[in-house]
C-alpha positions, 0 to 999 in steps of 0.5 A: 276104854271105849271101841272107838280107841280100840278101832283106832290103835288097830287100825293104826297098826295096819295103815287103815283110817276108821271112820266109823265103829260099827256093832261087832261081836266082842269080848269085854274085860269086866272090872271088879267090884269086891271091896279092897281092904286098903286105907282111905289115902290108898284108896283115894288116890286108887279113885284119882287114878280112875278118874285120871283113865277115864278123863284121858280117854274122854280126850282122846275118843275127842281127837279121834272123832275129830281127826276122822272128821277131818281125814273125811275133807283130806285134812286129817293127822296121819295114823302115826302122828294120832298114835303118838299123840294118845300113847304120849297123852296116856303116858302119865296114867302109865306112871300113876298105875306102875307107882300105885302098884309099886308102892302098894303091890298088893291092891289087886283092883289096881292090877285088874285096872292097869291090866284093862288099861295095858290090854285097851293099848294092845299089850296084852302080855303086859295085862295077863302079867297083872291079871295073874298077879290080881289072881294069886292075891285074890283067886276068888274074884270073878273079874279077873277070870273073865278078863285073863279069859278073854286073853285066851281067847285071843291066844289061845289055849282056847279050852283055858277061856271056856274054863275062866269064863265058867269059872266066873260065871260060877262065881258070879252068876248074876253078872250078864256080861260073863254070858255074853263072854263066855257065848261069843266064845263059843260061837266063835270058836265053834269047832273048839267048842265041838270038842271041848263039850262033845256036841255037834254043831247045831248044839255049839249055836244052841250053847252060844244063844243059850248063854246070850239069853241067859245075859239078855235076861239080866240085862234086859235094855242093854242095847249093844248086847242085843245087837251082838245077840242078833248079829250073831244069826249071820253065822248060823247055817242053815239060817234061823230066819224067824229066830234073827229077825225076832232079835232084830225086832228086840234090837230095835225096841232097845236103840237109844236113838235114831241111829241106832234105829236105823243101823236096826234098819239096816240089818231088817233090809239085808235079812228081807232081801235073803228071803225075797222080800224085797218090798219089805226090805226096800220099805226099811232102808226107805226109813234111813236118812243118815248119812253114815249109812248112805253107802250100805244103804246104796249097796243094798238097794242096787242088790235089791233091783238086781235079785227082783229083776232075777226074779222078774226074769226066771218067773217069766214064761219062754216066748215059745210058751205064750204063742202056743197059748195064743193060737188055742 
């Protein structure tokens, strides 16, 4: 399922309305991708299943963007009302799943499914329940590691997620998004991390871009996966300047589309801003035209002006300075 549902089902539980989704580090579930010996009936009707998911969530990511568009003229559904529509909306591909698994308790692509399906809708125990149940029936798959792995996280042991996102790393080395899991992991969980592989701070943000570079690098044009790459540099203290705004430039040689480029922008003129840049960084936010940046943009240029007119003001010489001057 999409972030633009996931933002809605959290925000509906605590009363805030989204409006946009921004670029977050996240953990993803994987899918797998192993052959299921089942006939071609089960089969089909797993593909339908699918299919069903993937036509739901079309439609509801639809009536999200639309009632965000109508909440911006005062006229959209309440939170409640718009989560009762998409629980009752996704309701039938609740029932297809459970009567799959009810007749078939052995298809394990069809626990990870419903798993992700469970998890996307906030019921995480309901996805570790079939998680686990996939594992005992395939305990080789790589995707059902990561995905209880990303459960962890969540509630931790948070020890259990590092061993499930290497465990999936090592049985799969070639899937970049179980780097990427197992980076966010640890550069989330920084002090677990610490004790969990005996190394200092600066080495956990050494592991965690490591890991990310290990993904980017066999995926290469994944746009969103650069961008959390490079979000992730606002969390490393002291800060790697040269290290962000390179990863930033690879961001910006990814984005799809003007959006993206300017979101790009964007995070060019707060990096310039933080070491005084401020032509630069004006320069950047110069080339946003779009109106779903208007406010960050405003925000930056005001703190712009005022960290150039600090400046203007401490390099000034005293008055008492300058007479002295004047009269040799």
């Amino acid at each position: 399922m999409s972030s633009l549902l996931i933002a809605f089902l959290g925000a509906a539980l605590t009363g805030n309305q989204p409006t946009t989704v921004s670029n977050v580090v996240r953990i993803t579930e994987g899918i797998s991708e192993k052959p299921q010996n089942t006939s071609d009936a089960v089969e089909k009707e797993y593909q339908k299943l699918l299919e069903d998911d993937d036509a739901a969530q079309e439609e509801v990511d639809q009536w999200i963007r639309e009632n965000n568009d109508f909440a911006a003229k005062g006229a959209g559904a309440s939170n409640a009302a718009l989560n009762r529509r998409i629980r009752e909306r996704f309701e039938p591909v609740r029932k297809g799943y459970e009567d799959l698994l009810k007749r078939h308790p052995e298809h394990t692509k069809g626990h990870i499914a419903y798993g992700t399906f469970l998890n996307d809708l906030g019921d995480e125990d309901g996805a570790q329940e079939q998680y686990e149940k996939a594992l005992k029936l395939d305990p080789k798959d790589p995707a059902i590691y990561n995905n209880l792995a990303g459960i962890y996280s969540h509630h931790g042991p948070i020890t259990n997620a590092f061993d499930y996102y290497a465990k999936a790393i090592e049985l799969n080395p070639r899937e970049p998004l179980y780097y990427h899991n197992l980076g966010t992991a640890v550069y989330l969980f920084r002090k677990d991390a610490k004790e969990f592989y005996g190394i200092n701070e600066q080495q956990v943000f050494d592991k965690a871009l490591k890991l990310y570079s290990n993904s980017m690098r066999l995926d290469p044009k994944n746009f969103p996966l650069a961008s959390d790459i490079a979000q992730t540099y606002y969390g490393i203290k002291p800060a790697r300047m040269d290290e962000a705004l390179n990863a930033w430039t690879n961001a910006l040689r990814l984005a799809n589309d003007e959006v993206e480029r300017e979101g790009v922008h964007i995070h060019f003129a707060r990096l310039k801003l933080q070491v005084g840049k401020f032509a630069e960084a004006r320069a950047h936010l110069n080339s946003i035209t779009n109106e779903m940046y208007a406010d960050l943009k405003k925000k930056i240029g005001r703190n712009i002006d005022e960290q150039e007119k600090e400046k203007a003001q401490t390099n000034a010489a005293p008055a008492g300075a300058i007479s002295k001057e004047r009269k040799n």
